[in-house]
LUMFI-886777 format. One record per residue: residue number from 1; residue in one letter; x, y, z of N, C-alpha, C in turn. Coordinates in steps of 0.1 Angstrom, whole numbers. Example, Ala and Ser with C-alpha at 12.3 -4.5 7.8 and 13.67 -1.06 7.14 Angstrom:
! residues 2
ATOM   num   residu    n.c1    n.c2    n.c3   ca.c1   ca.c2   ca.c3    c.c1    c.c2    c.c3
ATOM     1        a     132     -57      78     123     -45      78     132     -33      78
ATOM     2        s     128     -22      71     137     -11      71     129       0      79
//
This chain:
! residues 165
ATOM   num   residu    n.c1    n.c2    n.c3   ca.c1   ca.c2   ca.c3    c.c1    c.c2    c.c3
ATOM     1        x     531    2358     718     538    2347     713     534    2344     698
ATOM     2        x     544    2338     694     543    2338     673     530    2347     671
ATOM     3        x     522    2344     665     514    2352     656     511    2364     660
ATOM     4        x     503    2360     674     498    2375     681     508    2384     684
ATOM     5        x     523    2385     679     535    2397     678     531    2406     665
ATOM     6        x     528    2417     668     520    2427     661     533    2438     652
ATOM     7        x     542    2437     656     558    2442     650     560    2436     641
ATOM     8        x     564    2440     625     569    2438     618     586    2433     616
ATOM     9        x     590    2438     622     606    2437     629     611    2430     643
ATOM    10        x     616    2420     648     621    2419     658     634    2415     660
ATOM    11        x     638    2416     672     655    2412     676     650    2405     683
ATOM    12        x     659    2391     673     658    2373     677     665    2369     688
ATOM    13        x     664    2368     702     676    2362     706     675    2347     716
ATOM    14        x     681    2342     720     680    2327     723     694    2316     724
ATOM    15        x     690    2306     736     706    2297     733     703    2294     718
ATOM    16        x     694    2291     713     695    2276     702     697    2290     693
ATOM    17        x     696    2301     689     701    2309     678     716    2312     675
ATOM    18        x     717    2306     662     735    2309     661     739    2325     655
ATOM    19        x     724    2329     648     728    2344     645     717    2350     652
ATOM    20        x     719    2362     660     707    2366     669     712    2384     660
ATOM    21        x     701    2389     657     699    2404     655     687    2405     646
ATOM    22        x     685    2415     643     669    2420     638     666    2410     623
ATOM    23        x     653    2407     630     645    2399     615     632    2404     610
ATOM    24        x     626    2396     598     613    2406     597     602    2395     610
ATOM    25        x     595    2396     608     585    2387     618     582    2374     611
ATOM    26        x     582    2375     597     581    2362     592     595    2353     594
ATOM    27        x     607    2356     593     613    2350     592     621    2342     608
ATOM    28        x     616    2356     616     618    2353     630     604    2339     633
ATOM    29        x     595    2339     625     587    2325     627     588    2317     621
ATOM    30        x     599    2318     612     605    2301     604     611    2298     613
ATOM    31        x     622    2304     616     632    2302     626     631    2294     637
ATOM    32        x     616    2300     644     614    2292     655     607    2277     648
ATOM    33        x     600    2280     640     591    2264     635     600    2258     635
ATOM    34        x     620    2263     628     623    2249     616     629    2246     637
ATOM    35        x     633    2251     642     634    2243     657     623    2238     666
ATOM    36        x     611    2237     658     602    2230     668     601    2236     683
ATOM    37        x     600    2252     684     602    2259     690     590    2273     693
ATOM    38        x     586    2283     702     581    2295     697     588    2304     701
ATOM    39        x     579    2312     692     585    2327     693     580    2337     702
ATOM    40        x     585    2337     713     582    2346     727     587    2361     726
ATOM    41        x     577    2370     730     580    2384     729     584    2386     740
ATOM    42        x     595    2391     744     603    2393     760     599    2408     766
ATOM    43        x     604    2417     756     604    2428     757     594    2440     745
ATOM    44        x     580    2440     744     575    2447     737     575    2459     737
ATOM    45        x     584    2470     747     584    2481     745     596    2488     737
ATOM    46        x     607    2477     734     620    2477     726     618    2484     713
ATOM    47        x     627    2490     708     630    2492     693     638    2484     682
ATOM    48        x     641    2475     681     625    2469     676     627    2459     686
ATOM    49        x     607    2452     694     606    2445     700     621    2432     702
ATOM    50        x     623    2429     714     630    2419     715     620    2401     718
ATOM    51        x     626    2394     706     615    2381     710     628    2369     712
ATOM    52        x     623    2359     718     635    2352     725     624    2337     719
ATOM    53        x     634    2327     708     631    2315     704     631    2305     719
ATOM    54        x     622    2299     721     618    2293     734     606    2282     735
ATOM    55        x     609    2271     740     597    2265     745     589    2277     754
ATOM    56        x     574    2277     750     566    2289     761     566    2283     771
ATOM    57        x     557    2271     773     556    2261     785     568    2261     796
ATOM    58        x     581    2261     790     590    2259     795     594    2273     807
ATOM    59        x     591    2282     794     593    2300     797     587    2302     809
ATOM    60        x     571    2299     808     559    2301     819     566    2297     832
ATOM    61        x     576    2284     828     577    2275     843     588    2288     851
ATOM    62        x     596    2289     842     609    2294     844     604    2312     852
ATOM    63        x     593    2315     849     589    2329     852     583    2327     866
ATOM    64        x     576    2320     870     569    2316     878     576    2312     889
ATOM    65        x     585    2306     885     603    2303     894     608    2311     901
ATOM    66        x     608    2321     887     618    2334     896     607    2341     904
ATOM    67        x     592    2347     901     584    2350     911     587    2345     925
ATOM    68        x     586    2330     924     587    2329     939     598    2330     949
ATOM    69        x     612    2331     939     622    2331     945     625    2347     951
ATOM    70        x     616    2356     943     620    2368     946     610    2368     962
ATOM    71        x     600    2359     961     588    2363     972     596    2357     982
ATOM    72        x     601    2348     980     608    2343     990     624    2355     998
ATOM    73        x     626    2357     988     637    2365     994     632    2376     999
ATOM    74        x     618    2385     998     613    2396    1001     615    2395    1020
ATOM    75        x     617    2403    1023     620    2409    1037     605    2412    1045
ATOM    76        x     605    2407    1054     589    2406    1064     593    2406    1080
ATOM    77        x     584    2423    1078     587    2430    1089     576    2426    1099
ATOM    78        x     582    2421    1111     573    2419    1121     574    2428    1132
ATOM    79        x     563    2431    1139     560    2444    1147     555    2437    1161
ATOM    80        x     563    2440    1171     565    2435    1182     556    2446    1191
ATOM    81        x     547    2447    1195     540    2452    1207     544    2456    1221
ATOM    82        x     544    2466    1230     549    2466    1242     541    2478    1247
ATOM    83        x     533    2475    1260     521    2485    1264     523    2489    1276
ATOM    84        x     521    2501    1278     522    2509    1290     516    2515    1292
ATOM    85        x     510    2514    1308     500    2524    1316     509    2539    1315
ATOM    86        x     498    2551    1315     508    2561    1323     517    2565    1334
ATOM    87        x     509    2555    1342     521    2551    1358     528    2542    1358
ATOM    88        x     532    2539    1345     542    2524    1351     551    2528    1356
ATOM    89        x     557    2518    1370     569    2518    1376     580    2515    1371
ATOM    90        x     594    2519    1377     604    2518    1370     613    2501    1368
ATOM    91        x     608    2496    1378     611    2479    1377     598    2477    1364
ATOM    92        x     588    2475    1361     580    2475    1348     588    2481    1337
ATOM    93        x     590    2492    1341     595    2499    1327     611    2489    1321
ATOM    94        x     619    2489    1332     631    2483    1327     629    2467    1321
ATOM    95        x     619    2458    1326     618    2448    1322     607    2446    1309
ATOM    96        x     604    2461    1304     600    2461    1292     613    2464    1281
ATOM    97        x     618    2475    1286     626    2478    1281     637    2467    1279
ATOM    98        x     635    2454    1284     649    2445    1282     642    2437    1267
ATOM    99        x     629    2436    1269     620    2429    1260     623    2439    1244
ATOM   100        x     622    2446    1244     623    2457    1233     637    2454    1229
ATOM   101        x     648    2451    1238     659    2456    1232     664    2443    1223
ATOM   102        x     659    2428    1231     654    2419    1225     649    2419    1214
ATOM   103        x     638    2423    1208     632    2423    1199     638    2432    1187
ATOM   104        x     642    2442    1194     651    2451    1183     668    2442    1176
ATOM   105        x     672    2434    1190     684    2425    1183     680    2419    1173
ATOM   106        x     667    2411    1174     662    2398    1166     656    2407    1148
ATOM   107        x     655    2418    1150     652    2425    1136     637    2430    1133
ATOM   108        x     631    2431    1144     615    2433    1146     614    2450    1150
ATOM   109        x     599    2451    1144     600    2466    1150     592    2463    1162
ATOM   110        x     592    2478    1172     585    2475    1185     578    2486    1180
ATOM   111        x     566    2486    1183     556    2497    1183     553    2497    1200
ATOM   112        x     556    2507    1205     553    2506    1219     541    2518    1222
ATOM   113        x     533    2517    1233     524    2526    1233     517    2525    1248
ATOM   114        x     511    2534    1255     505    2540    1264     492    2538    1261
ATOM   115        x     487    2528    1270     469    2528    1270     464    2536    1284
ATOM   116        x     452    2550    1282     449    2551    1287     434    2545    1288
ATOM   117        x     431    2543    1304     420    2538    1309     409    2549    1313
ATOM   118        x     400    2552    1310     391    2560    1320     398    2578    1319
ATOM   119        x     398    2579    1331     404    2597    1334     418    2596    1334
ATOM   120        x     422    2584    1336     440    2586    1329     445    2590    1317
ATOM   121        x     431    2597    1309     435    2606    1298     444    2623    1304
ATOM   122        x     441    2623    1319     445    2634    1319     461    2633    1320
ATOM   123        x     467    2624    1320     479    2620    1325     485    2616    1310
ATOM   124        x     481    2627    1298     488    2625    1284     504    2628    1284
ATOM   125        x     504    2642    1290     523    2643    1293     530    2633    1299
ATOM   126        x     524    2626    1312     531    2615    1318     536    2603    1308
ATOM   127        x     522    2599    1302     526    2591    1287     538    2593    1276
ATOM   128        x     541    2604    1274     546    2610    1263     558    2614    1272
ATOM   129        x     558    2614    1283     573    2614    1286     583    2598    1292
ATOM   130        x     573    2588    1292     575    2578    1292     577    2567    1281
ATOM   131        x     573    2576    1273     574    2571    1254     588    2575    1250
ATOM   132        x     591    2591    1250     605    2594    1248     615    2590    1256
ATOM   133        x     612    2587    1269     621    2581    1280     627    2566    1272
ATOM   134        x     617    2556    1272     618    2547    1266     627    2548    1253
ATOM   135        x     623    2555    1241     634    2559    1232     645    2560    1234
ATOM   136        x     653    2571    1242     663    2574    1244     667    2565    1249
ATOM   137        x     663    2554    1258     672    2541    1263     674    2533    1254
ATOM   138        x     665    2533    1241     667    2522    1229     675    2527    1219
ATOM   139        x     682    2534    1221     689    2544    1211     698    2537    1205
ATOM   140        x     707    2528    1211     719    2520    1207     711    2507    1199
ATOM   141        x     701    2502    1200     693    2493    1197     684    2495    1184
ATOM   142        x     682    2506    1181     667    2514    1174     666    2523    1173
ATOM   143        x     667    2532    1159     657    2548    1159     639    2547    1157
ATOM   144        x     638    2559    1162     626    2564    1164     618    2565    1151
ATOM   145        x     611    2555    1145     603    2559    1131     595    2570    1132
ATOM   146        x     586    2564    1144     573    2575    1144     571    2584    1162
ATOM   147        x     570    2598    1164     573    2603    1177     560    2598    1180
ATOM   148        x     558    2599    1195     549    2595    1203     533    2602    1195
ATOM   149        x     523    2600    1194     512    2603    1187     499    2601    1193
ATOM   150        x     492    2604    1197     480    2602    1205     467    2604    1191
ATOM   151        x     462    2589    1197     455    2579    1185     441    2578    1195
ATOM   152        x     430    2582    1199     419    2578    1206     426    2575    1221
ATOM   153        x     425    2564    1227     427    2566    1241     444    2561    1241
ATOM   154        x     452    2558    1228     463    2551    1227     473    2566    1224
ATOM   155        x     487    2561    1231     495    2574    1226     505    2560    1221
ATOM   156        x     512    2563    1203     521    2554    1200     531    2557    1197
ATOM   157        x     542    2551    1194     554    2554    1194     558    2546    1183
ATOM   158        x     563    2543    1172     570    2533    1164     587    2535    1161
ATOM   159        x     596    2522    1168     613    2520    1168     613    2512    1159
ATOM   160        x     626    2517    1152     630    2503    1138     641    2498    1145
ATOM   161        x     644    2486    1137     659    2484    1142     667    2487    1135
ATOM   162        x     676    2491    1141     694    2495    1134     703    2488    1125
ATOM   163        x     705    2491    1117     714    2481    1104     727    2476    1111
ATOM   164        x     728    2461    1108     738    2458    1110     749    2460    1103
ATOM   165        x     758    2463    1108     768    2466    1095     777    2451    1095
//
């Protein structure tokens, strides 16, 4: 801002400017003085830099604004949990699966997964065929991000949900 602009040349631009296009640096800081005003550098990587006549204070507020407007509009994915023994039964499984399909309506991912306990490591295919089972019924609801993966005693699975059109 004014002094510390290191460019000899800038493109002036601003409401309060009635002619905006390239000045030397001195004159782009009369300009802003005789309005009781500074001289803000917008764009330093420009040919020649673009500086925009502005209260800073005002600028700062105005930047700081849009920051949060954009954080606010940012999209936050929440990850919905759903856990399965290798033997779960098929009344279990379906009343998981209603939970999932739930969670996939509402815009959430489900990361679903198989905990094995003890020697029900030996029952990995049982898992992994209970993982893809589950997929294929969420199919209308959710694709498959990540295939079933065997993580220490956990086999996981990650579903996104489907774009609404």
């Amino acid at each position: 801002m004014n002094e510390r602009i290191r460019s000899h040349q800038v493109r002036v631009v601003g409401e309060n400017v009635e002619n905006q296009g390239v000045y030397s640096l001195k004159e782009a800081l009369a300009m802003a003085e005789g309005l009781g005003l500074d001289l803000v550098e917008i764009s330093p990587n420009a040919d020649p830099p673009v500086c925009k006549i502005t209260d800073y204070q005002k600028f700062l507020y105005q930047q700081k604004k849009k920051q949060k407007e954009m954080k606010a509009k940012a999209v936050k994915v929440v990850v919905k949990e759903i856990r399965f023994g290798p033997q779960t039964d098929e009344h279990d499984f379906q009343f998981k699966l209603r939970h999932a399909e739930k969670f996939l309506g509402e815009g959430a991912k489900v990361k679903a997964y198989v905990f094995f306990k003890g020697r029900s490591i030996l029952f990995k295919e049982q898992g992994e065929i209970l993982l893809l089972k589950f997929a294929t019924a969420l199919e209308d609801y959710g694709k498959v991000e990540q295939l079933p993966q065997l993580e220490g005693k956990r086999m996981t699975m990650f579903i996104s949900p489907k774009k609404k059109k």
